[in-house]
N, C-alpha and C positions, 0 to 999 in steps of 0.2 A: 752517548751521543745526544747530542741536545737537537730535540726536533722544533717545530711551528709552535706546535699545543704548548712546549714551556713557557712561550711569550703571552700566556694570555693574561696571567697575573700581571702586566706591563700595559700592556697595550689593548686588555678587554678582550671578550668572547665575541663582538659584533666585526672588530675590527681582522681578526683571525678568520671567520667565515666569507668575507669581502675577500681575502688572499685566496682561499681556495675558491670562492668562483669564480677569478680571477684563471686561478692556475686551470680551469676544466676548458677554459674556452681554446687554451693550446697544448691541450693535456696530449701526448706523445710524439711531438713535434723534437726535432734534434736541436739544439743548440753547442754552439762550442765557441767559450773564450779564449784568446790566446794573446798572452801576453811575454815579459822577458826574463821572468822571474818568480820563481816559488816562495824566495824568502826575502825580505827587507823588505819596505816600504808600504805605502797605506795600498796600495791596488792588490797586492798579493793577499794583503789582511784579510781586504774584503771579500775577493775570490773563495779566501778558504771557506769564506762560510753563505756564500749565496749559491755556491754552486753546489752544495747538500743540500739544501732546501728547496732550491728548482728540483733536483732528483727527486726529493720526497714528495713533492706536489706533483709527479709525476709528467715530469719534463725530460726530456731524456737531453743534460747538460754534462758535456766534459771539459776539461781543461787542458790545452797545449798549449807548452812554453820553447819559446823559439830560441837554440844555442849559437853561440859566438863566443871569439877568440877575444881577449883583451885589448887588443886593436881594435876588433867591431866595437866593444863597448864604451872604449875610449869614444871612438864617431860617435855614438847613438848620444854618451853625454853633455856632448859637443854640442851636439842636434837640438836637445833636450834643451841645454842653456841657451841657444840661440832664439828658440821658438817662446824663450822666457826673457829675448830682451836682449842680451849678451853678446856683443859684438864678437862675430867670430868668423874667422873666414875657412872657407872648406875648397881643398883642392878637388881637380880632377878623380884621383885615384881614391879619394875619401868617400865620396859621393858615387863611386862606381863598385866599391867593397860593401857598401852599406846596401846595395841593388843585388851585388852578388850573394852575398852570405843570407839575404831574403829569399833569393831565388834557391839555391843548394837547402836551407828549409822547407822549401815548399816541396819538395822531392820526397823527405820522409816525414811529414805533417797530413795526414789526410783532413782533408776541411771539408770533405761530402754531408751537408748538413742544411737545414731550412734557417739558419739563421749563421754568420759568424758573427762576433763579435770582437772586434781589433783595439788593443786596449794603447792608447800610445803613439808614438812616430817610430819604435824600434821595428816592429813587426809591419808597419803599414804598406810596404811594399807588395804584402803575400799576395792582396786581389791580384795583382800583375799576371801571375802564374798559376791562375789557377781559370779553368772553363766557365763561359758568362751562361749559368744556366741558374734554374729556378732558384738558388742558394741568395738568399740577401744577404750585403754584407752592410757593417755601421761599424765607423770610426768612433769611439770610445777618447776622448781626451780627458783627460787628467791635470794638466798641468794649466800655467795660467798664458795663455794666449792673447792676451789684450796688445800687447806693442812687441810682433814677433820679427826677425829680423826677416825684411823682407823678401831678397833674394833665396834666402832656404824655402820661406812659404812657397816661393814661385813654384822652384824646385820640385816639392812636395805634393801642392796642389793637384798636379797631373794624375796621381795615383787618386786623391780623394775626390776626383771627378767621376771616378766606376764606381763608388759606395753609393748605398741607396739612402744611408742617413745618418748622420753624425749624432753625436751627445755630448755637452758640455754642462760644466758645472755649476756658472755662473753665466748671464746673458752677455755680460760685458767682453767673455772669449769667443762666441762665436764669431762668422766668417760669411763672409760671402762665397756661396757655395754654392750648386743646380739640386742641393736635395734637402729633404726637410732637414733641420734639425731641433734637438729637443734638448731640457732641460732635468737633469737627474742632480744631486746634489749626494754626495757619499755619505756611509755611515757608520756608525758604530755598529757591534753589538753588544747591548748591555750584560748578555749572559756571559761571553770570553773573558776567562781567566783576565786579560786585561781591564774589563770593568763590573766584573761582579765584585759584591761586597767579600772583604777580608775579615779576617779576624784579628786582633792585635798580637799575635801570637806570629802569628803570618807575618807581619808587618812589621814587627821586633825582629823576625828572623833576617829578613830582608836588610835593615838596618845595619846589624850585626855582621851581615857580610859584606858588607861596606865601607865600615868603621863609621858609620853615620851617627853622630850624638846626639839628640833635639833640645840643646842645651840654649839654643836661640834661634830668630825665623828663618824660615828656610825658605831661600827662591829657588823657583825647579826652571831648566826646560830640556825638555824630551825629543830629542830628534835624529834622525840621520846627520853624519858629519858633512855639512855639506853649505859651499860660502852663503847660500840666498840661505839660509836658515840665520844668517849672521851671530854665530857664536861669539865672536872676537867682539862685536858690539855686546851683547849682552854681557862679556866680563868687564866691560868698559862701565857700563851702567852700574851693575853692581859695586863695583871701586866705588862712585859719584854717593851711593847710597847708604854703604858702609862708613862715608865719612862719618857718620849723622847716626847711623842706626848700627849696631852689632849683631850681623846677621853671617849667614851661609850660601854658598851658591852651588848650586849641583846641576851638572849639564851630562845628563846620559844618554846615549844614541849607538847606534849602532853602524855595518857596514853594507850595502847592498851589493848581491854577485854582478849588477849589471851597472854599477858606480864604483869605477878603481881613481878615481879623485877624492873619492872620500877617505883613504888613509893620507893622502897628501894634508888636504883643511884637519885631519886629528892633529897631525904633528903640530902645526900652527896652533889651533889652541893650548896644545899643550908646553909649546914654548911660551907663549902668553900667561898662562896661569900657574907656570913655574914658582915653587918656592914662595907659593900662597896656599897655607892652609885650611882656611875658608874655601877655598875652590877644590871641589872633586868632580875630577873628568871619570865617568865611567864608561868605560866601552863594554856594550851590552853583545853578547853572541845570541844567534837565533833564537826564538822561541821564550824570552824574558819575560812577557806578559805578567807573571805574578810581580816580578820585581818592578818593574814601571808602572805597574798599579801600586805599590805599595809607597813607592817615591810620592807617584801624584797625590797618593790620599795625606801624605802625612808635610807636604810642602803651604807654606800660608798663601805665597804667592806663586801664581804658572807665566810661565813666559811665551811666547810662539813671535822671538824678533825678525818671523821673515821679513825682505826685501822683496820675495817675489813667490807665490804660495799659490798650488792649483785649490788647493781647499785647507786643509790642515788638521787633518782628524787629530793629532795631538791635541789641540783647543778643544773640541769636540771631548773626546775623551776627560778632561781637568773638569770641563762646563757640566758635566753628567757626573761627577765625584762631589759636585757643590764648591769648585774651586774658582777663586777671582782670578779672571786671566786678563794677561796684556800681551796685543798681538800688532804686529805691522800691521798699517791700513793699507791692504794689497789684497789684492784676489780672492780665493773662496773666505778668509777669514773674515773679511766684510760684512759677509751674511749671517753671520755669527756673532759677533761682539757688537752690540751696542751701547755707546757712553754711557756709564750709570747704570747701565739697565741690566746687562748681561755681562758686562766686562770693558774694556778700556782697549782703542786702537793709539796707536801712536805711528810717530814719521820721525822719531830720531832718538838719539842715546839718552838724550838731555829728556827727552818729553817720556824714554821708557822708566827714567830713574826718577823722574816727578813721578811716576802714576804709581811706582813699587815703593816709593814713601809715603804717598795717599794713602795706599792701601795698609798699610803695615802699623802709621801710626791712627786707623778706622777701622777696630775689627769687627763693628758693629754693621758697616757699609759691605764690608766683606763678605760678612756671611747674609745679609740682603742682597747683592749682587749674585752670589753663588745660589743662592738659592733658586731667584729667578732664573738664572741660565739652565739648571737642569728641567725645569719646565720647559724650556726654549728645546733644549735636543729632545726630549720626551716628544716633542711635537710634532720636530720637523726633521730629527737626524738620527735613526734609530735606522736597523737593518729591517723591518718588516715595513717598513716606508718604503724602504731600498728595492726593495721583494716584491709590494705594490705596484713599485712606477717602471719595475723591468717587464714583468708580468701586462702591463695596460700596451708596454710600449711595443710587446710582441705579436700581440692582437693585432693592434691600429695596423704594423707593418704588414703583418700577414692578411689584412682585409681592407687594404687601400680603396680609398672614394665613400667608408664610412663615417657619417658624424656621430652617429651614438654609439656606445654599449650597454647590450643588454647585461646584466649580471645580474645571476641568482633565479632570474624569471624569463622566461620566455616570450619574443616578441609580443604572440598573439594576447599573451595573458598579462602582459604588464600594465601595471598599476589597477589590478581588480581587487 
C-alpha cells in the first residue's frame, strides 16, 4: 500500500510535512464522498487514492456510491450532456426518477458526517433528504459547466441552494450561487500503476497483447467511449496525416457503469475505422492501468480531441510521461497545454492533423515540449496538491470568518 512518506522523493520532505500539518488541524473529523461510481472514469481514479490518504493522515474518510437502474443512468448522462452544452429535453417523469431513485438512496446511504462531499449532478439531489444539521455539505463538479443548458440549471439549482459550498475546476464553470465557491484542479498520481515508470519488458508485454508493432509513429488517445471525447474526429485527422506521413493510430478507452452510451459511440467508431489496419480500437476492461501506461509511454504523439472536457487527466497523465499532447481548446485542458510550451490546443480536424504533423516531422520540438509539460504537472497537477487544497478547504469550512492559518506553529508563537 503506498502511503504519504513515498511521495517525498517527488515532491520533497518540506512539502510532505505542510500536508500533515495540514491534516492535524482536522485530524478526527468525518468526512464522506459520494459519488456514482467505483470504476471508469477520472473522479473514481481519484477517489481511490485520496480517500487512503485522508484515512492515513487521520481523517476519518469513506466512500458511498449511490445505485440506479439503467434508466437512471441513461437521465443522469442526459443531465451530464446537457449541463456540457448539449441540447436536450427532459420530460416530466425524467426529472421526477432522477428525485426518486436520489431519494430511495438516501434511505440506505448514511451521510451523518462533518463534511459530505457530492461529486457530480447524479447524486446531488441527496441534501434534499437528509436533516439540515451541523453536517456541511459541497457540491464537487467535475465536468465543464461554462454554457450549461439553461433550463436543467434552473432545475438543479434549487438543490445547490442548501450546500454550504461548491468546487469547480476551472473559474470559467462556476456559477452564481449564495455560497463560496472554490477552485481545486484534479490530479494524477505519479505512484499508480498508470504513471509510474515501466520497464521495457512491461511495455513489450503490453504490446504484444495487442498485436501492437512500433514499426512507425504511433498517435494514441486514451479515453472513455464517449461523443465530446470526439473519437470519429480524431480518426478523421489521422486519415489527413497519414496522407503525408506512415503512421498508426490507437484509440483505447473503456466503458463506465454510470455511461450506457458509451457502447453505442464504440460501435460508431468501430464502424468508422473498419478495414483500416493502421487503426486499433481497443476496449480496455477495469483496472488496465499498466496497459494505458504502457500505450502512453511508447506513443510519439497523445491526443485529448475533446469538444467539451471538465479537465482531462488523460492530458495530464501523457504531460507527466514527457509526451507532446494535442488537446481541444475547451475546459480544464486549457490550463494545461500551452502553445509551444507544454503542448498544442486546437478547434478542428484540420488544425488537429496540422499540429500531429508539426510534431512528428520535429522530434526535437517534441521532446522540448514534453519535457517542459512534466515540469508543468510536477507543479501544479500531482495528488499531494490534490491532498493540500482538500485538507486547507476543510479547515477554512470548518472555521468560517477566518483569514489566516496557522500551520505547523501556534498562534501565540508564530514567527519567533
Amino acid at each position: 500500500m503506498i502511503s504519504l512518506e513515498d511521495y517525498q522523493s517527488i515532491i520533497g520532505k518540506r512539502n510532505i510535512k505542510q500536508i500533515k500539518s495540514l491534516a492535524r488541524l482536522y485530524r478526527g473529523k468525518k468526512i464522506i464522498m459520494v459519488n456514482s461510481t467505483k470504476d471508469g472514469g477520472g473522479v473514481a481514479e481519484m477517489l481511490h487514492r485520496l480517500v487512503p490518504l485522508l484515512n492515513e493522515l487521520g481523517i476519518n474518510c469513506r466512500w458511498e456510491v449511490i445505485n440506479g437502474n439503467n434508466g437512471f443512468f441513461n437521465i443522469t448522462k442526459n443531465i451530464h450532456n446537457a449541463l456540457q452544452g448539449k441540447r436536450i429535453k427532459f420530460s416530466n417523469e425524467d426529472l421526477e426518477k432522477f428525485i426518486r431513485v436520489n431519494k430511495e438512496n438516501a434511505k440506505s446511504i448514511n451521510l451523518d458526517a462533518d463534511m459530505v462531499i457530492i461529486h457530480d449532478p447524479q447524486p446531488l439531489p441527496l441534501v434534499d433528504f437528509y436533516p439540515k444539521n451541523k453536517t456541511k455539505w459541497v457540491w464537487r463538479c467535475h465536468i465543464d459547466m461554462s454554457r450549461p443548458d439553461l433550463s436543467l440549471w434552473k432545475f438543479l439549482r434549487k438543490y445547490l441552494m442548501e450546500y454550504n459550498a461548491s468546487i469547480f475546476s476551472i473559474a470559467k464553470f462556476s456559477k452564481i450561487l449564495p455560497h463560496p465557491q472554490y477552485l481545486i484542479a484534479p490530479s494524477i498520481d505519479p505512484l499508480s500503476g498508470k504513471n509510474r515508470e515501466l520497464s521495457s519488458k512491461e511495455i513489450e508485454g503490453v504490446l504484444k497483447t495487442f498485436n501492437i508493432v512500433r514499426d512507425k509513429p504511433i498517435i494514441l488517445q486514451v479515453s472513455r467511449f464517449d461523443s465530446f471525447k470526439d473519437p470519429i474526429g480524431v480518426i478523421k485527422a489521422f486519415r489527413i496525416v497519414r496522407k503525408e506521413i506512415n503512421c498508426r493510430l490507437i484509440l483505447a478507452g473503456g466503458l463506465a457503469s454510470d455511461d450506457p452510451e458509451g457502447e453505442m459511440v464504440l460501435e460508431e467508431v468501430k464502424k468508422e475505422a473498419r478495414g483500416d489496419p493502421d487503426i486499433h480500437i481497443l476496449l480496455l476492461e477495469s483496472k488496465s492501468d499498466i496497459k494505458i501506461n504502457a500505450l502512453q509511454r511508447v506513443a510519439d504523439v497523445v491526443l485529448q480531441k475533446s469538444l467539451k472536457e471538465g479537465f482531462g487527466l488523460t492530458v495530464t497523465e501523457a504531460m507527466w510521461k514527457e509526451k507532446p499532447v494535442i488537446g481541444g481548446e475547451v475546459g480544464g485542458i486549457t490550463i494545461q497545454l500551452h502553445n509551444h510550451r507544454t503542448g498544442f490546443l486546437v478547434n478542428s480536424i484540420e488544425g488537429a492533423a496540422y499540429r500531429i504533423r508539426y510534431l512528428l516531422n520535429r522530434p526535437s520540438v517534441s521532446y522540448k515540449i514534453g519535457n517542459q509539460a512534466k515540469k508543468f504537472v510536477s507543479q501544479n497537477f500531482l495528488i499531494t496538491r490534490h491532498l493540500r487544497d482538500y485538507l486547507a478547504l476543510f479547515y477554512i469550512l470548518g472555521n468560517p470568518g477566518k483569514d489566516i492559518i496557522y500551520i505547523g506553529k501556534s498562534k501565540k508563537n508564530f514567527g519567533s
